[in-house]
C-alpha positions in Angstrom: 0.0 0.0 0.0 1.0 3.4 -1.2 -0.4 6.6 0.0 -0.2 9.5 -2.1 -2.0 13.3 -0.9 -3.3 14.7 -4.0 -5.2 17.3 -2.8 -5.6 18.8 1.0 -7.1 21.6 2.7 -7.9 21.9 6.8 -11.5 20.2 5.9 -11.0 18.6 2.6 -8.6 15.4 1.2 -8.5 13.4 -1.7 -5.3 10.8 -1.3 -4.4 7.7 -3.5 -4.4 4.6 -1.9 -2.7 2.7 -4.2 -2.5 -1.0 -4.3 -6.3 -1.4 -2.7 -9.0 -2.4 -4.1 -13.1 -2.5 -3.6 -12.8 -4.4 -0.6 -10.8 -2.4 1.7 -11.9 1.1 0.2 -15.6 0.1 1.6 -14.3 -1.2 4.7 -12.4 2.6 5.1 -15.1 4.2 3.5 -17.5 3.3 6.1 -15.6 3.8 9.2 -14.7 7.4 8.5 -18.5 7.5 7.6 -19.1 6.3 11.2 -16.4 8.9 12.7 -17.6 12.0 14.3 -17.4 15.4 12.4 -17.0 13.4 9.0 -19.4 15.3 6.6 -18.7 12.8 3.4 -16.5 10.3 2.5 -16.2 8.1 -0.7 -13.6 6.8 -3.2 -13.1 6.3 -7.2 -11.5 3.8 -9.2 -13.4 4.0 -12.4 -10.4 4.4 -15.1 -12.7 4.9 -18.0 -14.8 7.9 -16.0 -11.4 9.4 -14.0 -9.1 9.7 -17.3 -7.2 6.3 -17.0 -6.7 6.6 -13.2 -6.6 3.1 -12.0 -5.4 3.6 -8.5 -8.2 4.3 -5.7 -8.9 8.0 -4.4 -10.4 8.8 -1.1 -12.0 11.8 -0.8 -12.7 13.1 3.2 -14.9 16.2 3.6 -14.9 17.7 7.7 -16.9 19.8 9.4 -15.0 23.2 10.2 -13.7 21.7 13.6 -12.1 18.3 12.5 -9.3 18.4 10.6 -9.6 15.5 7.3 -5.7 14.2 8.0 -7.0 13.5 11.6 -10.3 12.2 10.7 -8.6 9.4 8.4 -6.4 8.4 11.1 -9.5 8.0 13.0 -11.1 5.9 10.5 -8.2 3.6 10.1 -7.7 3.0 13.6 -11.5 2.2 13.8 -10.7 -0.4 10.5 -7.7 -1.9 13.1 -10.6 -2.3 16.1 -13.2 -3.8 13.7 -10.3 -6.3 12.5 -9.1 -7.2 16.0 -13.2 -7.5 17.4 -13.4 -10.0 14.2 -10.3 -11.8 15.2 -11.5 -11.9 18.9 -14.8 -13.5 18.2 -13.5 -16.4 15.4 -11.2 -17.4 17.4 -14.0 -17.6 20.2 -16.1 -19.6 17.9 -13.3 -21.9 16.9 
């Protein structure tokens, strides 16, 4: 995995995540949804629509208070709880 900031304000980033696919952009897609002051968040990997781009984009949108940088480290560290809560119960059930 390869991060790459391609755009950032205080409330505003769009970063490649290169390397990733459908299944983990959904996974962080939906726990920076979940994440307090997170106004939007959503990703693109359409080539034929983003002018050959093949690599995924996360966009995070903030309220005025949160700053997006720290709003996707919240999100991943909520993707690392979800994944050890997951681990916890299997091996419960196993």
């Amino acid at each position: 995995m390869e991060l790459r900031v391609i755009e950032k304000t205080d409330t505003e980033l769009s970063i490649e995540i290169a390397g990733e696919d459908h299944t983990f952009m959904n996974v962080l897609k939906g726990a920076l949804l979940e994440a307090d002051g997170v106004e939007a968040a959503t990703y693109d990997v359409n080539p034929e629509q983003s002018g050959g781009q093949t690599e995924p984009i996360l966009t995070v949108k903030t309220e005025d208070d949160v700053d997006a940088l720290d709003a996707l480290e919240t999100g991943a560290d909520r993707v690392m709880e979800k994944a050890d809560d997951f681990r916890t119960a299997f091996e419960a059930a196993a």
